[in-house]
C-alpha positions in Angstrom: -15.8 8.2 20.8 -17.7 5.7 19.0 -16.8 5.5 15.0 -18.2 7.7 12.5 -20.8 5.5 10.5 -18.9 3.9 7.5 -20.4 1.2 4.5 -17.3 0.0 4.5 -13.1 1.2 4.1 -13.1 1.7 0.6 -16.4 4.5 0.7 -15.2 7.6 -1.7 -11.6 6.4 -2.2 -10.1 6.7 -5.4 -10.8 4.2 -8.0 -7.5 3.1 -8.3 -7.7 2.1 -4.7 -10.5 -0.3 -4.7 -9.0 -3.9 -5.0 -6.8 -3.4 -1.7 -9.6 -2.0 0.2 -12.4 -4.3 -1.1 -9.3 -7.2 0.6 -8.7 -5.4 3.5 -12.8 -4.7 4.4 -13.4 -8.3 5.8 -9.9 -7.8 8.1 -11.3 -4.2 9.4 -15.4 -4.2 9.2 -15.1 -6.1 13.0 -13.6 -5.3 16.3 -11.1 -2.7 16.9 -7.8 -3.9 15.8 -4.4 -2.9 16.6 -2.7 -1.4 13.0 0.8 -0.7 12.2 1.2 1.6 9.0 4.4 1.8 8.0 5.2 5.2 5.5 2.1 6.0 6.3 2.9 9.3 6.0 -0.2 12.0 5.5 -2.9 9.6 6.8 -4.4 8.3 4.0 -4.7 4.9 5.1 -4.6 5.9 8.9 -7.1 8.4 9.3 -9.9 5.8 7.5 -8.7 3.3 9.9 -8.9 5.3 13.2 -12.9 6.6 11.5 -13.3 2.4 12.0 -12.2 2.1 15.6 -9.2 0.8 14.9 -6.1 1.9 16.9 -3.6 3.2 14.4 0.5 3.3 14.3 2.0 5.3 11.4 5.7 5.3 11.3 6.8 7.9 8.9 10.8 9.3 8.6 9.1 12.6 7.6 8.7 14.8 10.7 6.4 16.6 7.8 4.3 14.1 6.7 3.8 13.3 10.5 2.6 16.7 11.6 -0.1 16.4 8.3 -1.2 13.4 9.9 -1.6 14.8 13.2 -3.7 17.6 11.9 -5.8 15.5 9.3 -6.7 13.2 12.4 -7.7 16.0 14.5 -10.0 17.8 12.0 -11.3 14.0 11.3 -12.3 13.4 15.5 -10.0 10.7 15.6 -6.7 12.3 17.1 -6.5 10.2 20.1 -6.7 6.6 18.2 -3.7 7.8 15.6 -0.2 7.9 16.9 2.4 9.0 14.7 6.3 7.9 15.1 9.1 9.1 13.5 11.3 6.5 12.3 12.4 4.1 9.2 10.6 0.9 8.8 13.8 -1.3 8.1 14.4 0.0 12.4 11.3 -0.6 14.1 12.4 -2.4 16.9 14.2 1.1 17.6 11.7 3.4 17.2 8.7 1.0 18.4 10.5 -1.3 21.5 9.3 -4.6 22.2 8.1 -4.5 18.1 9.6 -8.2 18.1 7.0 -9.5 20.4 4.7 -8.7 18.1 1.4 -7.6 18.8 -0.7 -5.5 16.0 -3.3 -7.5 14.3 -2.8 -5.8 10.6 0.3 -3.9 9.2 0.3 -1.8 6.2 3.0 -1.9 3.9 1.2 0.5 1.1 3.9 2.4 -1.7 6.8 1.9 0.5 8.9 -1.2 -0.9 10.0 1.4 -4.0 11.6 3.5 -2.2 13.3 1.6 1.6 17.0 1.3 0.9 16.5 -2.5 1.7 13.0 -4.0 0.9 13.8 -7.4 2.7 14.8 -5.7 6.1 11.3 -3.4 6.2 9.2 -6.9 5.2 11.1 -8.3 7.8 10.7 -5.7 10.8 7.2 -5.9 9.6 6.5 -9.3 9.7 8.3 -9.0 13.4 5.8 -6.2 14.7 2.3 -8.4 13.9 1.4 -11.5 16.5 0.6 -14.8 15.5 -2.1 -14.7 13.1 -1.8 -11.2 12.3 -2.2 -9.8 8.8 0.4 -8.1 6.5 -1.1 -5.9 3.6 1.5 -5.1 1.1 1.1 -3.4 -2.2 3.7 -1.9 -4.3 4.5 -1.2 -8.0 4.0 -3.6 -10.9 6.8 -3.8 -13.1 4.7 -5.3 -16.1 2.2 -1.8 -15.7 4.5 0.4 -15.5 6.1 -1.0 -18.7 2.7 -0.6 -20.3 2.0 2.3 -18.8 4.8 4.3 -20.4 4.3 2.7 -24.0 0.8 3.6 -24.3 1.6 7.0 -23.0 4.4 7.7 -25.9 7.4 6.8 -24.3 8.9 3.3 -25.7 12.4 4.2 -24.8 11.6 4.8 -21.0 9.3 1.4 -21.3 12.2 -0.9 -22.5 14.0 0.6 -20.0 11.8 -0.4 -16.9 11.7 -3.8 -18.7 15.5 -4.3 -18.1 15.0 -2.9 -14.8 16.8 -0.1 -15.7 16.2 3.3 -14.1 14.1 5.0 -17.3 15.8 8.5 -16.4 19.0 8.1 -15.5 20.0 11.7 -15.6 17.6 12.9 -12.9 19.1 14.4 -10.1 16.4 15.4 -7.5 15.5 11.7 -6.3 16.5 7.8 -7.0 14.8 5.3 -8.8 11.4 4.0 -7.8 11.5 0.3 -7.4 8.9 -2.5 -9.9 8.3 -5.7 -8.7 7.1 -8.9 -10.7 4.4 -11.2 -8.5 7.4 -13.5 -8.5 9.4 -10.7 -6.8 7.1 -9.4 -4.0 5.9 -13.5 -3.5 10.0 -14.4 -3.0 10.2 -11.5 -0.7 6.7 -11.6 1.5 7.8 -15.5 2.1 11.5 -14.5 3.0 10.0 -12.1 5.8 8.6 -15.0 7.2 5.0 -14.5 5.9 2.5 -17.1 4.5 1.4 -15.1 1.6 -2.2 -15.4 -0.1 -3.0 -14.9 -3.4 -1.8 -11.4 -5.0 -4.3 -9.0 -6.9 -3.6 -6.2 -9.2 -4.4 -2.6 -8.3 -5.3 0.1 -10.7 -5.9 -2.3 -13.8 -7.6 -0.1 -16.0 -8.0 3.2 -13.8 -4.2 5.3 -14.8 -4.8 3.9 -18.4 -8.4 5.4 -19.0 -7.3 8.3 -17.7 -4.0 8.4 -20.0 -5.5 7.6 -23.5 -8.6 9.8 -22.7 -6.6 12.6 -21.3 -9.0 13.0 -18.4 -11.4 11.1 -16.0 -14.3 10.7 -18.5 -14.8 7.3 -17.5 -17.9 6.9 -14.9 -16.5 5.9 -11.6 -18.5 3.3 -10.2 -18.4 1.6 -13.7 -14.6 1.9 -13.5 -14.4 0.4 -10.2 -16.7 -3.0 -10.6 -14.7 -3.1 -13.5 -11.6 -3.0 -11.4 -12.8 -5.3 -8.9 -13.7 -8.0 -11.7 -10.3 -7.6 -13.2 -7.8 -7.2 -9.7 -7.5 -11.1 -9.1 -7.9 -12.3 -12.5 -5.0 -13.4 -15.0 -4.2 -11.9 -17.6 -5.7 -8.5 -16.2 -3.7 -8.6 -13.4 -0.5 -9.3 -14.5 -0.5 -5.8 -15.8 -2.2 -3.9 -13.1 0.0 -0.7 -11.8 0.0 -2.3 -8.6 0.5 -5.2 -7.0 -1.2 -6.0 -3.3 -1.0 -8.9 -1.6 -2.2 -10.1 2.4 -0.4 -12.7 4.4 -0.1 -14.3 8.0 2.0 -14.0 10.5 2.2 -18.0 11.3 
């Protein structure tokens, strides 16, 4: 089934979004590629991929999340170029065999670093699973927005916390700590996996604060996104983006 017509990855994704799909365009405007998602989960990446041509890989531990994606990609026409495997990404030579050879040409590493019990062990199973010349897209949270993030929204206690890289509520019960990175962090940790990083960009530079000091999405949209593509690889903006996203190589 040929792909559904498409300007490019990043048509009618959220604002917030647009920096790491206005990177990843060049890498998946071409020839079908071989992709690796990892915490994929729902689709949201996956399902835009497969509308590309592109054969996609989510590995997901959530039988859940898994069966969402499996639906979403069937409603979408694309069932047979998503394949969905349950498993942790800090084990994917277990649940994907032969993952060490390598092999996919992009893998995406999109909100998962917070939350892996070992961040260096998923970059590095990831960095495994691509061939020579293949492409790793990671994005994760920035510890510098989310400090900002909670001060301008009223909460200077919770800010200093995250500042010290403490947990800002302790107390909760129902699930751990999300995870901030410095540039310095997610740099130290790309190159570790044996990666050759490029440079990092920040994601969602102005979009979550608009929306907090306005109390809704007043903001026009397209405005909001030029304005986030000006800002997502230039310091100081960047440096206190929510996100962080990065590409690198598989030498």
């Amino acid at each position: 089934m040929p792909p559904a017509p498409a300007a490019s990855a990043a048509d009618q994704l959220p604002v917030r979004a647009a920096a790491v799909w206005a990177a990843l365009d060049p890498l998946v405007g071409g020839d079908p590629l071989r992709v690796l998602d990892v915490g994929g989960g729902t689709g949201n990446s996956a399902v835009r991929l497969a509308r590309l041509g592109h054969d996609v890989t989510v590995v997901d531990p959530s039988a859940d999340a898994l069966a969402t994606l499996t639906r979403r990609a069937d409603t979408a026409g694309v069932g047979a170029r998503v394949h969905g495997v349950q498993g942790d990404g800090d084990l994917l030579h277990e649940v994907l065999p032969g993952v060490g050879g390598g092999g996919y040409d992009l893998a995406l590493c999109h909100a998962v670093l917070e939350v892996v019990d070992d961040p260096a062990a998923t970059l590095g199973e990831l960095g495994r699973a691509l061939r020579p010349g293949g492409t790793a897209s990671v994005a994760t949270a920035n510890r510098a927005g989310a400090v900002l993030a909670r001060a301008v929204s009223g909460h200077p206690v919770e800010a200093l916390s995250l500042l010290e890289d403490r947990d800002p509520a302790p107390r909760r019960a129902s699930r751990p700590a999300r995870r901030r990175f410095t540039p310095a962090d997610l740099l130290a940790l790309v190159e570790a996996a044996g990666l050759q990083p490029g440079s990092w960009r920040g994601v969602a530079v102005v979009a979550d604060l608009l929306d907090t000091a306005s109390g809704d999405a007043s903001a026009d949209p397209e405005a909001v996104r030029r304005l986030e593509l000006a800002l997502a690889a230039t310091s100081p903006y960047r440096d206190v983006a929510a996100g962080l996203h990065l590409l690198a190589t598989r030498p």
